[in-house]
N, C-alpha and C positions, 0 to 999 in steps of 0.2 A: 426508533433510532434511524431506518432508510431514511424516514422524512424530513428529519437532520442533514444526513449526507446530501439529500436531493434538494432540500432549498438554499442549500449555501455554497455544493461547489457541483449542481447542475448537469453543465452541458462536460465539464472535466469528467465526471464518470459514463464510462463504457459499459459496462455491467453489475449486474450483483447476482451475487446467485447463491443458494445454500448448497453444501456439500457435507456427507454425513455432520451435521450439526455445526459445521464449520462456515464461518459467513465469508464471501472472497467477494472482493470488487476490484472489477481494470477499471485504469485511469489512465488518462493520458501522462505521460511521463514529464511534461513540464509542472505538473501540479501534484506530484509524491511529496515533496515536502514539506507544504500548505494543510495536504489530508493527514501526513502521519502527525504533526503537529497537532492538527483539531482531536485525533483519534487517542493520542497521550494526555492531554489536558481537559478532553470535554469530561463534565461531570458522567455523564450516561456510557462513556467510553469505557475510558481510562484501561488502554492498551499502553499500559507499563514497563513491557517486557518482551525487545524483542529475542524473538528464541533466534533465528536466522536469519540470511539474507540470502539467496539464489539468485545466481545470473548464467543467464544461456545463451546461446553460440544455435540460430540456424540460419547457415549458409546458403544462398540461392535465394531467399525470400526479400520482401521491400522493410519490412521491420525486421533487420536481422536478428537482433540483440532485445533479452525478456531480462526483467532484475520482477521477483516476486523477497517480499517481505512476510514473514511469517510472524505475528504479534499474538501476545497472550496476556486480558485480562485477568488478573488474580483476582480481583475485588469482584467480577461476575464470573468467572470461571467460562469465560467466553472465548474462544481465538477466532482468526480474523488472516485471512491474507490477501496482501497489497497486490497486485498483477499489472506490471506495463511492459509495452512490448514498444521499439523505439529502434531508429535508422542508425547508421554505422557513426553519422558524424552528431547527432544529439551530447548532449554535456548535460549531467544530472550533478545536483547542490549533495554535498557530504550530508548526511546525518547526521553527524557525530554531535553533534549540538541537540537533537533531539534523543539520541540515543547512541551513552559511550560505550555499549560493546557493538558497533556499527563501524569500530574503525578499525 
């Protein structure tokens, strides 16, 4: 499934990393709603269900503002969270078209 994520949206992902059995990738924030779209519909995916959404506030820094997306596979019993971190004046696309309890 990385090799998925890495030959379709590349240089957009910042990292990947496991965490207790949980898989987490940053992405640049222009491109969260291209990946949650491929991550709800890919067959190998199918992050169906998001549980949350988190946004944070650190003051002083050049990417002040973090929004992490917490997703859960029911069909793999797999979860999954989204991580970007982005400037004060960035504009991120609504979800709610990929997922209606996002709004």
């Amino acid at each position: 499934m990385l090799t998925i994520f890495l030959n379709i949206f590349g240089k957009s992902i910042q990292a990947v990393s496991v965490k207790n059995y949980d898989l987490e990738i940053r992405v640049n924030s222009n491109n969260i709603y291209p990946l949650l779209c491929f991550l709800q519909k890919h067959t190998l995916c199918q992050y169906d269900c998001l549980i949350d959404m988190i946004c944070y506030d650190n003051p002083g820094k050049a990417l002040r503002f973090g929004i992490i997306y917490n997703l859960l596979s029911v069909r793999y019993n797999n979860r999954l969270q989204l991580v970007s971190k982005f400037k004060n004046s960035t504009t991120l696309l609504s979800t709610l078209s990929i997922f209606s309890g996002s709004g």
